[in-house]
C-alpha positions as CSV (number, residue, x, y, z in Angstrom):
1,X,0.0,0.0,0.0
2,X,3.0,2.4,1.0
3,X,4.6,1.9,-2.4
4,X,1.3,2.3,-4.2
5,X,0.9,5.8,-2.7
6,X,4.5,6.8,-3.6
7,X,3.7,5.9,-6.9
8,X,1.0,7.6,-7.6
9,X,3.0,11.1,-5.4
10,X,5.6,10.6,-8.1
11,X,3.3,10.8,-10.8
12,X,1.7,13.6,-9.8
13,X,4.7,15.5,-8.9
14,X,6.0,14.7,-12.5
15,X,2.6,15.8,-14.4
16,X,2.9,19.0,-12.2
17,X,6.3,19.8,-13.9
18,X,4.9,18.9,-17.1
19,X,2.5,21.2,-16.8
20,X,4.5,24.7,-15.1
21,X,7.0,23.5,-17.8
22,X,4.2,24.0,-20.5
23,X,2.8,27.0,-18.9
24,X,6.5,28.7,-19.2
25,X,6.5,27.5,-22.6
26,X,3.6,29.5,-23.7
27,X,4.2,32.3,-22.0
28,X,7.9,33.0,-22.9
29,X,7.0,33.9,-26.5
30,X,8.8,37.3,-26.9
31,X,12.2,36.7,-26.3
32,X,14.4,33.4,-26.2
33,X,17.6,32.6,-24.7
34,X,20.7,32.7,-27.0
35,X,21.1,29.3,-28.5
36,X,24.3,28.1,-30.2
37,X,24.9,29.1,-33.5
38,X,25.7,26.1,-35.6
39,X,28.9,27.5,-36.6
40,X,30.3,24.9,-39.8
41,X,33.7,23.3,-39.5
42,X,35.7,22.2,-42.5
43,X,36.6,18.1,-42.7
44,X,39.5,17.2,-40.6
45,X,41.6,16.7,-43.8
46,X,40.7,19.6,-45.3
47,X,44.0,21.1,-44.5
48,X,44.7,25.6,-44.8
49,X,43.2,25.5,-47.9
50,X,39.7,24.6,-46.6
51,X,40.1,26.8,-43.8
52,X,40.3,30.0,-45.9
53,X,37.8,28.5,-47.8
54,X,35.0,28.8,-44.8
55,X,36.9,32.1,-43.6
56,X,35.4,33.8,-46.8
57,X,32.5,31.5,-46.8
58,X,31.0,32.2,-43.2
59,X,29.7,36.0,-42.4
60,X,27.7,37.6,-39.4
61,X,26.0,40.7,-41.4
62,X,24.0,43.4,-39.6
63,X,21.9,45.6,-42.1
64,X,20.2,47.7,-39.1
65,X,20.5,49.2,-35.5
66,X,18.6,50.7,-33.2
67,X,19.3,51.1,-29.5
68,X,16.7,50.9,-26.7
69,X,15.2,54.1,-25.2
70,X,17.7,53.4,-22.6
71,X,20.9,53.1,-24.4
72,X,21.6,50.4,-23.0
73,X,20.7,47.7,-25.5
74,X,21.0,47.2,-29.4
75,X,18.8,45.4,-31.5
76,X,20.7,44.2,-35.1
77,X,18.5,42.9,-38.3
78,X,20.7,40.6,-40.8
79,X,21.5,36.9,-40.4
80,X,25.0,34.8,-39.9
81,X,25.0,32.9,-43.4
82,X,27.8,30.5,-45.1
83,X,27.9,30.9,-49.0
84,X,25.5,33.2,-48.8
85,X,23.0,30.4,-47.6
86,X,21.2,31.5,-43.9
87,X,22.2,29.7,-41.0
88,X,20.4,32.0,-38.3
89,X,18.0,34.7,-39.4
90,X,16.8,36.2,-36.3
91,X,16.9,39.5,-35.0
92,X,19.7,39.9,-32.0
93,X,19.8,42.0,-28.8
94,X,23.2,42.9,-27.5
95,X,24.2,44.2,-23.9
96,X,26.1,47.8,-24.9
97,X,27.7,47.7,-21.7
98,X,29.8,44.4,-22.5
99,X,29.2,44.0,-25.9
100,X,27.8,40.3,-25.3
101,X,24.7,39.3,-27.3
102,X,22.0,38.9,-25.1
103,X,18.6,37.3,-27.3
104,X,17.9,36.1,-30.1
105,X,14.4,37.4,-31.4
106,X,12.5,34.0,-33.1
107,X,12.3,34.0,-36.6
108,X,8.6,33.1,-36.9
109,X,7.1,35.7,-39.4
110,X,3.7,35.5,-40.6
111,X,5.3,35.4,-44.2
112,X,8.7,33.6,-43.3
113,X,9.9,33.1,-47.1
114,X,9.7,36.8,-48.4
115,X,9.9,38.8,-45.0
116,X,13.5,37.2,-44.3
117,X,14.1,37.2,-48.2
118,X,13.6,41.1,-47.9
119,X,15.5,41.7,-44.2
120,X,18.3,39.4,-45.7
121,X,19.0,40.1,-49.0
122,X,17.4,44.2,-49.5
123,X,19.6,46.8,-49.5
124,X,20.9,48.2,-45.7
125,X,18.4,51.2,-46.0
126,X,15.4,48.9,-46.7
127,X,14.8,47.8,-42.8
128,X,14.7,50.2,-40.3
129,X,14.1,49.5,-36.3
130,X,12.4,51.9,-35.0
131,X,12.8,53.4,-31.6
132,X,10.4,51.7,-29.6
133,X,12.2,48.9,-29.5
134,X,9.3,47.0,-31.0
135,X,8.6,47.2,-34.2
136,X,10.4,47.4,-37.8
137,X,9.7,48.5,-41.3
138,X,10.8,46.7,-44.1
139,X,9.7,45.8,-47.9
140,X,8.2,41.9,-48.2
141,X,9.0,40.4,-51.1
142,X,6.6,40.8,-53.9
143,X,4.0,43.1,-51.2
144,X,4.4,46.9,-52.5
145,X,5.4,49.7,-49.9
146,X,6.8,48.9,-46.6
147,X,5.4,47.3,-43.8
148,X,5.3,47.7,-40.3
149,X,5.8,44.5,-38.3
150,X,5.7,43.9,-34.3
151,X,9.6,42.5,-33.9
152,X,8.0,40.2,-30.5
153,X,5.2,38.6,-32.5
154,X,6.0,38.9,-36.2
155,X,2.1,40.3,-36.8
156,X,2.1,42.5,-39.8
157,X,0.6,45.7,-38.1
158,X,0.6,48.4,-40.8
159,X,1.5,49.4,-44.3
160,X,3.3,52.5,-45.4
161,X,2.0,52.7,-48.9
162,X,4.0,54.8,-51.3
163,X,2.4,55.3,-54.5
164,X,5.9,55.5,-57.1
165,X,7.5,52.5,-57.9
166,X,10.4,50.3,-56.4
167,X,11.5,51.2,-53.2
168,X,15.2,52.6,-52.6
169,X,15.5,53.2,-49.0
170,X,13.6,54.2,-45.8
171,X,15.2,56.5,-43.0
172,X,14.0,57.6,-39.7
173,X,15.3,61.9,-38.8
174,X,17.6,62.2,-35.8
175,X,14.3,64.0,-33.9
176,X,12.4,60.8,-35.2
177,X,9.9,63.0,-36.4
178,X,10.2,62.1,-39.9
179,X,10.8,59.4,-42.2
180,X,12.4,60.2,-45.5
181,X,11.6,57.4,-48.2
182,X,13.6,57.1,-51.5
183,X,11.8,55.4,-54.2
184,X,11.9,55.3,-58.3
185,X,12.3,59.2,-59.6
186,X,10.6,60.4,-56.0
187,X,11.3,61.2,-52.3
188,X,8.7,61.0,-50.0
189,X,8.5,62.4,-46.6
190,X,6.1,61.3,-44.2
191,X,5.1,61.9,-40.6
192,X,6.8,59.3,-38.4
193,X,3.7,58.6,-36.7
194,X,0.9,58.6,-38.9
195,X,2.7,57.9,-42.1
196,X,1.2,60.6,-44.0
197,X,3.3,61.7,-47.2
198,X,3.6,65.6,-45.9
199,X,6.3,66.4,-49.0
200,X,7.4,64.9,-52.0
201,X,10.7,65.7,-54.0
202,X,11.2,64.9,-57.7
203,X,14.6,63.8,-58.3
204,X,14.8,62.6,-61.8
205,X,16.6,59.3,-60.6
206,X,16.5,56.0,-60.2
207,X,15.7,53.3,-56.7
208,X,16.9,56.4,-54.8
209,X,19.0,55.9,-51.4
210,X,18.1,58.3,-49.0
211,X,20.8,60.1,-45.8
212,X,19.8,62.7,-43.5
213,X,22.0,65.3,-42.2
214,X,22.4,66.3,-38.9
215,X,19.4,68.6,-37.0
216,X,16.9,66.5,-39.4
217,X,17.3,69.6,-41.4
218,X,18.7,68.3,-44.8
219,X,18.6,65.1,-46.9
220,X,21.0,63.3,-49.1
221,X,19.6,61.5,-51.9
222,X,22.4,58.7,-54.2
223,X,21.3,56.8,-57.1
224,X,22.4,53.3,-57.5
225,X,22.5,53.7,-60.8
226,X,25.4,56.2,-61.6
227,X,24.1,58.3,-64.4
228,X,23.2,61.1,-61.6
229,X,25.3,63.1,-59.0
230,X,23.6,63.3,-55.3
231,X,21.2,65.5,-54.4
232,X,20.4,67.2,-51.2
233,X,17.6,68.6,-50.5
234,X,15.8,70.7,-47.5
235,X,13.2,68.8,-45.5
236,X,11.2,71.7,-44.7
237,X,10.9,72.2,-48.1
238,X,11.2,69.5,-50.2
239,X,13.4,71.1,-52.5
240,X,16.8,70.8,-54.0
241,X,19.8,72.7,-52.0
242,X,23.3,73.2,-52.7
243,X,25.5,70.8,-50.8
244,X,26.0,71.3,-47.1
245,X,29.9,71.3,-46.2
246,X,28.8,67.9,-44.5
247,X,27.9,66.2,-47.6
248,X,31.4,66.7,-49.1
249,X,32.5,65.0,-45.9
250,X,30.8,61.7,-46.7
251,X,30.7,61.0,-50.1
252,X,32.7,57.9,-51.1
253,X,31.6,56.2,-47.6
254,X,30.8,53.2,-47.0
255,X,28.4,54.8,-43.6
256,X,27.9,57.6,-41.6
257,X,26.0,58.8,-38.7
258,X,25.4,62.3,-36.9
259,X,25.3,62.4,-33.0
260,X,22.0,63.4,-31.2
261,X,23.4,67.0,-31.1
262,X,24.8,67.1,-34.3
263,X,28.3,68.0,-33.3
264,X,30.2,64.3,-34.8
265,X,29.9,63.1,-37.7
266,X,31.1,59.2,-38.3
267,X,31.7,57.7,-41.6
268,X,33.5,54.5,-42.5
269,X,35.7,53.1,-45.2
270,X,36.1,49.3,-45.5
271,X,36.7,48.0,-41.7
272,X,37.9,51.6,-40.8
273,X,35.8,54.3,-38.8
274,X,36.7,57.7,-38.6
275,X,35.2,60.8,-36.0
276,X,34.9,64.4,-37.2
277,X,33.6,67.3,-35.8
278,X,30.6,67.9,-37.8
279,X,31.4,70.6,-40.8
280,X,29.3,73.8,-40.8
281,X,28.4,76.9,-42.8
282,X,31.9,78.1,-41.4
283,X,33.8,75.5,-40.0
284,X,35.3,72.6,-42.6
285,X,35.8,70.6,-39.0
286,X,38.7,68.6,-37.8
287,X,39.7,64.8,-37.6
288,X,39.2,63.6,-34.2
289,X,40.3,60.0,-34.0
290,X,40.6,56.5,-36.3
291,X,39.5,53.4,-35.5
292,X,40.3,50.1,-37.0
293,X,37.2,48.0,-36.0
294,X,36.9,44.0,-36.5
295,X,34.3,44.0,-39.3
296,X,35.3,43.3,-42.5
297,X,32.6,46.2,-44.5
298,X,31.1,48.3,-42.1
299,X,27.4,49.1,-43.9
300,X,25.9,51.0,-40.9
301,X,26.5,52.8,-37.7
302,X,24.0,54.9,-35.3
303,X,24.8,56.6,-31.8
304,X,22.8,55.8,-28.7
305,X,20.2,58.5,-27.6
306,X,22.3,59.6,-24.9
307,X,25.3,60.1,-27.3
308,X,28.1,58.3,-25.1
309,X,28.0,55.1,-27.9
310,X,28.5,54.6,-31.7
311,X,27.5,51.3,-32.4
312,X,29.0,50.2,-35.7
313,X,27.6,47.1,-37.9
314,X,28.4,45.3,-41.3
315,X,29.6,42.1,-42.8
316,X,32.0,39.8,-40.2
317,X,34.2,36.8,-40.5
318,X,33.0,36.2,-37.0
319,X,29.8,35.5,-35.2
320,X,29.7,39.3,-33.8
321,X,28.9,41.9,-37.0
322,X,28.7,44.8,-34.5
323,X,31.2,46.8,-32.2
324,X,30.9,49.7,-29.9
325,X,33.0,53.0,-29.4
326,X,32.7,55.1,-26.7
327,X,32.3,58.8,-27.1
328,X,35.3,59.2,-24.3
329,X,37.0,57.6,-26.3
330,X,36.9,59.7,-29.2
331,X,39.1,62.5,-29.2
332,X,42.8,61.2,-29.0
């Protein structure tokens, strides 16, 4: 009788677990711990050879950044791929503090095969995180526009429709007040919140790629095709400008990025980032400090709200496609 009743105790006890082990389940749907990359090895006989081979094969990419309201976590959008072939597609969170990735969104869109399509193989400026940490924008493959999509759930919750053509770019203003959208021969700006077009700007172009200057006061526009010179143009305005001193700055770069304030300007070269002090109407500004970062093409770089970090992103040999400066640490 004694071992009948400890029997059924031990069942009980184990359908209990079961059961707070389900309930967890369910209710953990927003984040997930980090799980191990599955990171591929070359055969044991492979020899040097093979090991460059998968050096040039395997790359963590990051195609956008935002930090947390905080400052004190980044969110990245790209994937770790080998041969160009996805190994993990989902969205990461990294600790700015230490640099140590921290979550791993999961990758379960409501359209998996043309959402990850778009955030993996678009152009950098065609996802942007926006600052509430929660949701993105970004074009879905073969859907027209951009969407708006809750980064937790994967829900589609809105659509940015742009009435011209194939879509260039989206960018948020430094006062994230605006967003500046390049498409074919037009630039629309909208209200960051309501998505109302408020201005459009002819440009003549083609798939334009769209910049903003520092103060959310001017816009560069670039072609990817290169039968046109870049454009900038006044936000207030929608109309054509000459070049700000600033835009002479950062043509030829690979990225750039204005602090909060407006004062640094960063741009990047290859795996090389380089501070300024922003140029003005009557200041060219001065070179600050160099920094030889650990990504191989650095395609995008932002500052935390509070200004003390430049996070820096791109294309690495590595499992980490992002690095952080410190502002401190900016002027030799």
């Amino acid at each position: 009788m004694l071992k009948k009743s400890i029997l059924i105790a031990i069942c009980c006890f184990c359908l209990f677990l079961a059961s707070v082990s389900s309930t967890k389940a369910a209710n953990n749907i927003d984040l997930v711990p980090v799980p191990t990359v599955p990171v591929p090895t070359p055969p044991a006989s492979a020899g040097a050879g093979a090991d460059e081979a998968l050096a040039r094969s395997f790359h963590s990419h990051a195609l956008a950044l935002r930090f947390s309201p905080n400052s004190k976590e980044l969110i990245t959008a790209g994937a770790t791929t080998k041969d160009e072939k996805p190994l993990d597609k989902r969205l990461r969170v990294w600790n700015v503090h230490t640099g140590k990735e921290i979550w791993r969104l999961p990758a379960e869109p409501c359209s998996p095969e043309g959402f990850w399509l778009s955030a993996l193989k678009a152009a950098v400026g065609k996802t942007l995180l926006m600052p509430d940490f929660k949701t993105m924008c970004t074009t879905v493959w073969n859907l027209p526009g951009f969407h708006k999509i809750n980064i937790h759930s994967f829900h589609f919750e809105k659509d940015i429709k742009i009435p011209n053509g194939y879509m260039g770019s989206i960018k948020l203003s430094p006062d994230r007040k605006l967003l500046a959208v390049g498409t074919t021969c037009h630039v629309f700006i909208l209200d960051a919140k309501t998505h109302k077009i408020l201005r459009t700007y002819e440009n003549g172009g083609q798939s334009t790629k769209v910049f903003w200057g520092p103060h959310s006061k001017t816009l560069l526009c670039i072609w990817n095709a290169n039968d046109g010179k870049p454009q900038a143009v006044e936000a207030a305005t929608a109309k054509q400008i000459h070049y700000p001193r600033w835009v002479y700055r950062v043509l030829g770069s690979d990225a750039f990025a204005f602090s909060p304030e407006g004062n640094f300007l960063a741009k990047a070269k290859d795996h090389t980032v380089e501070i300024w002090e922003t140029p003005t109407a009557t200041s060219a500004g001065k070179k600050l400090n160099t920094f030889t970062t650990k990504i191989d093409l650095v395609r995008v770089m932002q500052f935390s709200p509070d200004g003390k970090t430049l996070a820096v992103g791109g294309s690495s040999k590595t499992e980490v496609p992002v690095q952080f400066i410190t502002v401190a640490h900016i002027r030799k």
